[in-house]
C-alpha positions, -999 to +999 in steps of 0.1 A: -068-165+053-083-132+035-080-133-006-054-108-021-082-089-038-094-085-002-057-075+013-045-051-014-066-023-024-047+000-048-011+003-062+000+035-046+020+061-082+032+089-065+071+106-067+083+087-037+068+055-050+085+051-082+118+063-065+116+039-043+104+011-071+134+027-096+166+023-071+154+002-044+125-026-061+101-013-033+066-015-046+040+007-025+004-001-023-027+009-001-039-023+021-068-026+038-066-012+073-069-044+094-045-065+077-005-074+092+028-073+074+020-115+069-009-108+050-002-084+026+032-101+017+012-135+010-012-113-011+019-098-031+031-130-037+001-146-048-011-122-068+016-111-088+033-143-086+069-133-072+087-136-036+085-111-013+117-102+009+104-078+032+068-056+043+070-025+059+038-012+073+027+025+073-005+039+091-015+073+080-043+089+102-068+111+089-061+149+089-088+176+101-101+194+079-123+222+070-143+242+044-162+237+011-160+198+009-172+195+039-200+224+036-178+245+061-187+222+090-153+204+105-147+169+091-120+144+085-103+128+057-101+087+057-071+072+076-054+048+055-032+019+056+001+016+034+021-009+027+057-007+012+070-042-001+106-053-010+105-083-036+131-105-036+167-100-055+157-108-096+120-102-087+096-076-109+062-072-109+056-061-149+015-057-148+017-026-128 
């Protein structure tokens, strides 16, 4: 079993994020990309000490890209994992 610190990478602020954190108690957070839905909701709750209801799982692929970053040759940006988890009814997580 991985350690949480090795599972869950950042807590993902964006618009949609706190939207979904605001209405729905849907907390977003970049995982590590070979880590399942199991893994990242035993993190969740270990880490932050509440119960997890539910782990969706979104894999975002890296785009092509092209010009000054990459000194005009073609590259790619990093894939990325992220994970969106629903805590349990009652449940916050307040050190965020």
């Amino acid at each position: 079993m991985k350690e949480p610190i090795q599972v869950l990478r950042s807590y993902r602020i964006t618009e949609k994020a706190s939207a979904l954190n605001a209405h729905l108690n849907q907390y977003v957070f970049e995982v590590e990309r070979t880590a399942n839905r199991i893994e990242v909701g035993r993190a969740v709750a270990e880490k932050y000490k509440t119960k997890v209801a539910r782990v969706n799982i979104l894999n975002h692929p890296g785009k092509r890209k092209s010009g000054r970053a990459f000194g005009g040759y073609p590259g790619r940006t990093n894939r990325r994992k992220v994970a969106i988890v629903t805590l349990a009814e009652g449940q916050k997580i307040e050190t965020l």
